[in-house]
PALUM-298766 format. One line per field, with one value per residue (C-alpha): residue in one letter; x, y, z; chain; residue number from 0. Coordinates in steps of 0.02 Angstrom, whole numbers, padded with zeros to 5 digits. Layout:
<rs>
res = a / ...
c1 = X / ...
c2 = Y / ...
c3 = Z / ...
chain = A / ...
n = NUM / ...
</rs>
This chain:
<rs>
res = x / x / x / x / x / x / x / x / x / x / x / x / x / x / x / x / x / x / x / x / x / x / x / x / x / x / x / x / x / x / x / x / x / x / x / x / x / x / x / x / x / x / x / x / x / x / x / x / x / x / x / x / x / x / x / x / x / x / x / x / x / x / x / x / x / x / x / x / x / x / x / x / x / x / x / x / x / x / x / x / x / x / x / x / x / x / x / x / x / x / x / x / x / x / x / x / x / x / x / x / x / x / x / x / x / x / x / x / x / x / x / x / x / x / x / x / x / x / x / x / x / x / x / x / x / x / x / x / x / x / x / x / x / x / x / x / x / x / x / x / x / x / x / x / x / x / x / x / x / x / x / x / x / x / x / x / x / x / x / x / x / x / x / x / x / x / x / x / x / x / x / x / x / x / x / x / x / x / x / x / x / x / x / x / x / x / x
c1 = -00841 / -00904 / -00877 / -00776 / -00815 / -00666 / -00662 / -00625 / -00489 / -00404 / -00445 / -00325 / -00201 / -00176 / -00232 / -00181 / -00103 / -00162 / -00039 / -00042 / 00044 / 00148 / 00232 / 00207 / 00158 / 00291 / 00422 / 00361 / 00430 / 00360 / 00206 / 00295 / 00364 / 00183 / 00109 / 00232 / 00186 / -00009 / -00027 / -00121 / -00291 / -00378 / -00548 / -00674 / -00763 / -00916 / -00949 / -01110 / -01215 / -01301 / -01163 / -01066 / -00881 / -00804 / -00611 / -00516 / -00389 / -00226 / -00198 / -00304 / -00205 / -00313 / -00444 / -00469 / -00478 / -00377 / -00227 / -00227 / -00061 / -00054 / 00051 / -00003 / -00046 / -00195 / -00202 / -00336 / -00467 / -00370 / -00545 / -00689 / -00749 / -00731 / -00873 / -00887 / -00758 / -00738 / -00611 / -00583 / -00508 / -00365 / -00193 / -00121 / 00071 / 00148 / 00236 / 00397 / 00418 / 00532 / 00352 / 00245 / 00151 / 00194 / 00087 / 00028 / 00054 / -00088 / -00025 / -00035 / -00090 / 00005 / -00113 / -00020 / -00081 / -00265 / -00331 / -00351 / -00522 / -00637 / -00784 / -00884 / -01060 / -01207 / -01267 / -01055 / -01042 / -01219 / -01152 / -01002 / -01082 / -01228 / -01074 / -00977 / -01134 / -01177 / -01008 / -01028 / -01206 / -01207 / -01341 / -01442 / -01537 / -01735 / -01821 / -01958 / -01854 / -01829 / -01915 / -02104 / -02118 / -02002 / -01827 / -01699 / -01640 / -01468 / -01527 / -01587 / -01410 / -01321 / -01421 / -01391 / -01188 / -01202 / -01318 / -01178 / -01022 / -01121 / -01175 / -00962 / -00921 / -01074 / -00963 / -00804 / -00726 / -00666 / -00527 / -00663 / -00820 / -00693 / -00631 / -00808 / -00879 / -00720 / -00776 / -00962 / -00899 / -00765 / -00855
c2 = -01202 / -01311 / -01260 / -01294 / -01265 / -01141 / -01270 / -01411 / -01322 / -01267 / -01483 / -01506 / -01367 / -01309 / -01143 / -01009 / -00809 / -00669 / -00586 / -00391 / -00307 / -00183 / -00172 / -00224 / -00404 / -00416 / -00362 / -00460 / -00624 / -00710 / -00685 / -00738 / -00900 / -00935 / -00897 / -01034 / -01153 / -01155 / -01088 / -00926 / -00899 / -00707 / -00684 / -00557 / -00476 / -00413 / -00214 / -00241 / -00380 / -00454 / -00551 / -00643 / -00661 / -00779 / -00848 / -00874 / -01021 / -00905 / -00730 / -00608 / -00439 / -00265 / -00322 / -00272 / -00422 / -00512 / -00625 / -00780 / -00902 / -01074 / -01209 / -01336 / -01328 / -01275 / -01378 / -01507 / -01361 / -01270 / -01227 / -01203 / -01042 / -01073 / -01022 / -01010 / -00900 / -00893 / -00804 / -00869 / -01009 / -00879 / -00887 / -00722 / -00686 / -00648 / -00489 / -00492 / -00416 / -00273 / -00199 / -00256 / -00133 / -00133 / -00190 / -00043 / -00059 / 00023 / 00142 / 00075 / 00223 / 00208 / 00222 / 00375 / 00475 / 00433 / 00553 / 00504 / 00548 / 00530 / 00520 / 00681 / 00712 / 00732 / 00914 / 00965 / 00933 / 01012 / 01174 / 01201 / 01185 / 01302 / 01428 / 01414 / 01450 / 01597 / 01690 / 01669 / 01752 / 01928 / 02029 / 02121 / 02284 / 02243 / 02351 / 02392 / 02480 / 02616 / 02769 / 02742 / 02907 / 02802 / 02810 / 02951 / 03052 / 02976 / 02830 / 02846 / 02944 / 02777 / 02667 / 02775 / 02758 / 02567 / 02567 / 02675 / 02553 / 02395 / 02476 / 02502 / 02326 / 02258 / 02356 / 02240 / 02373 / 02303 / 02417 / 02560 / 02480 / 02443 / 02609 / 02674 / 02574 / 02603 / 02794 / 02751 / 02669 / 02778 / 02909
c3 = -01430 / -01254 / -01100 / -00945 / -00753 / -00683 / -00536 / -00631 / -00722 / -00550 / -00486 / -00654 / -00657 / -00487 / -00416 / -00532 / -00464 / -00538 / -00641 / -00652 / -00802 / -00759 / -00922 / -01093 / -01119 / -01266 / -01123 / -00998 / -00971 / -00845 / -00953 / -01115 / -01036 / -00972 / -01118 / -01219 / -01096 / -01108 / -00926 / -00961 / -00950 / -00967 / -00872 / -00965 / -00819 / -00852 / -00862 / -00801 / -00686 / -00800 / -00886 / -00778 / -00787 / -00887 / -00971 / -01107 / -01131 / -01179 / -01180 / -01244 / -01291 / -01290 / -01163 / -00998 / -00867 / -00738 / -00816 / -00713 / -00730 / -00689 / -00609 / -00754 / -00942 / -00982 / -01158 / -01130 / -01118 / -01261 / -01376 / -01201 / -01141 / -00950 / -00822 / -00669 / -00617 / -00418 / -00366 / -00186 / -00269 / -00351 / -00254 / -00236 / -00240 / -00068 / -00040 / -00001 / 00181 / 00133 / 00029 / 00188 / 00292 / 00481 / 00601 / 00731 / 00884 / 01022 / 01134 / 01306 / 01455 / 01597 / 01773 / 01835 / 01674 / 01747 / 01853 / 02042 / 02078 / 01913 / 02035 / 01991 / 02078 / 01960 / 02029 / 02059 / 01873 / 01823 / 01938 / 01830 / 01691 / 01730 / 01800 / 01622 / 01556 / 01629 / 01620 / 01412 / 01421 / 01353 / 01403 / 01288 / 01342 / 01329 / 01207 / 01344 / 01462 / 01311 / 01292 / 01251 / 01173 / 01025 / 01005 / 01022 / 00875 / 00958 / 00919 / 00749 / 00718 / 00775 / 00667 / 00512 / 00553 / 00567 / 00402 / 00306 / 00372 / 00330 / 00145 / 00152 / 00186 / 00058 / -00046 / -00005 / 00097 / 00250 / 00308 / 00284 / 00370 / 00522 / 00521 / 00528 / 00667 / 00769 / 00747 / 00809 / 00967 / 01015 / 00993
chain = A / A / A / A / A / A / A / A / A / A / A / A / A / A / A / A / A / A / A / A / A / A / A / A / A / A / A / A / A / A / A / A / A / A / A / A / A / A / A / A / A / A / A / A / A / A / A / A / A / A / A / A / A / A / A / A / A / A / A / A / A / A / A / A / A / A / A / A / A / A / A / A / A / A / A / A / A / A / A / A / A / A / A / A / A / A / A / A / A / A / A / A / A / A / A / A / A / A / A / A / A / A / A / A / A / A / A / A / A / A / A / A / A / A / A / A / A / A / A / A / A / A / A / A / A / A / A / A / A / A / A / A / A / A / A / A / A / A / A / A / A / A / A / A / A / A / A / A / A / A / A / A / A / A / A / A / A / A / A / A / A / A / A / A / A / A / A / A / A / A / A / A / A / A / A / A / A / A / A / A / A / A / A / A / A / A / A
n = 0 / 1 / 2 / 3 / 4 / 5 / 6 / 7 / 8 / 9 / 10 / 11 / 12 / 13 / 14 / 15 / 16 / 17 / 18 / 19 / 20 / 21 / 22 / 23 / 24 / 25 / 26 / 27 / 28 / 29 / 30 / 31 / 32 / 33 / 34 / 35 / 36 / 37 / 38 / 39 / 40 / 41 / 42 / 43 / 44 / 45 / 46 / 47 / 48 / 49 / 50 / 51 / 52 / 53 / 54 / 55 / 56 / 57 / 58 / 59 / 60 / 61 / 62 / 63 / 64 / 65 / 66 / 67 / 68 / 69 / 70 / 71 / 72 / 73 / 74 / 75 / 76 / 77 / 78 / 79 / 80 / 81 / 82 / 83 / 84 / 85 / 86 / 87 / 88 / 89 / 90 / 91 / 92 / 93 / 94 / 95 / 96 / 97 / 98 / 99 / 100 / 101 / 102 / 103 / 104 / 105 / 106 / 107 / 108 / 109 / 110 / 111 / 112 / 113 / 114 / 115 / 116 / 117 / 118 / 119 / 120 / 121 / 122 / 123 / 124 / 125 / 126 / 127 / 128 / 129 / 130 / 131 / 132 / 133 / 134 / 135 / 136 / 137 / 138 / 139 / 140 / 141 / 142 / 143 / 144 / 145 / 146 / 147 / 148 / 149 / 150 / 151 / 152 / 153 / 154 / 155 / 156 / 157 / 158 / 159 / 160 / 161 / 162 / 163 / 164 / 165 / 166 / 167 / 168 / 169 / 170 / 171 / 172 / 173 / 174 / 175 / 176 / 177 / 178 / 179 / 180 / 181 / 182 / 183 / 184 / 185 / 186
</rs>
């Protein structure tokens, strides 16, 4: 078996169109009348990069590849393994416009939804900033203004509470836990 350069094939027999099946090749007869007419050719791609792709004069039922149909018989290179395969050289059917995607348009802003004045000082827009800032800040009381003499048995009562409704929640009891630290701030 010799073999054929895919370019010289397409120089002979036009550019070919890849041919998805959607069906069964038996049923499919724009593949059947190709097939008659010695236009069909089935490229074996290669599963990994070390072979390179190559075709088949004919059809080639069972294996996985592109199916690649022809304006001209393909008979003179009935018995060569073609190489070579490029498939910028492949002519690819045209969908219909009915099945075409449509183009998006950009939205276009208008200049009155710009604001007038977009001209912000530096330190105006650091101010605001440090102002947003500072309302969000929670102050926390600093544990040096407590007792020195240690805390409170208030204190260690409160702790204890907290301990008992986070043990609760550990526990998966949500409705419980809530109900418990409700309790320790109302009360």
């Amino acid at each position: 078996m010799g073999t054929v350069r895919f370019s010289k094939i397409v120089e002979t027999a036009g550019k070919p169109i890849v041919h998805l099946l959607w069906m069964d090749p038996a049923k499919d007869l724009v593949l059947q009348k190709a097939i008659h007419a010695n236009r069909v050719m089935t490229v074996h791609q290669g599963q990994t990069n070390a072979k390179a792709d190559y075709g088949t004069i004919g059809f080639q039922k069972g294996l996985s590849g592109q199916i690649l149909i022809f304006p001209k018989s393909l008979k003179p290179f009935a018995d060569k393994q073609v190489i070579g395969v490029k498939y910028d050289l492949l002519e690819w059917p045209a969908v219909p416009k009915s099945q075409q995607a449509r183009k998006v348009i950009p939205v276009k802003h208008s200049a009155k939804a710009k604001p007038q004045d977009t001209k912000i000082s530096a330190t105006a827009e650091q101010a605001a900033l440090t102002e947003n800032a500072a309302a969000k800040v929670v102050k926390l009381p600093n544990p040096e203004d407590d007792h020195e003499d240690g805390p409170t048995t208030d204190v260690e009562e409160l702790k204890n509470q907290v301990r008992l409704a986070m043990k609760v929640l550990e526990e998966g009891k949500q409705v419980a836990a809530f109900n418990l630290l409700k309790r320790i701030v109302d009360s």
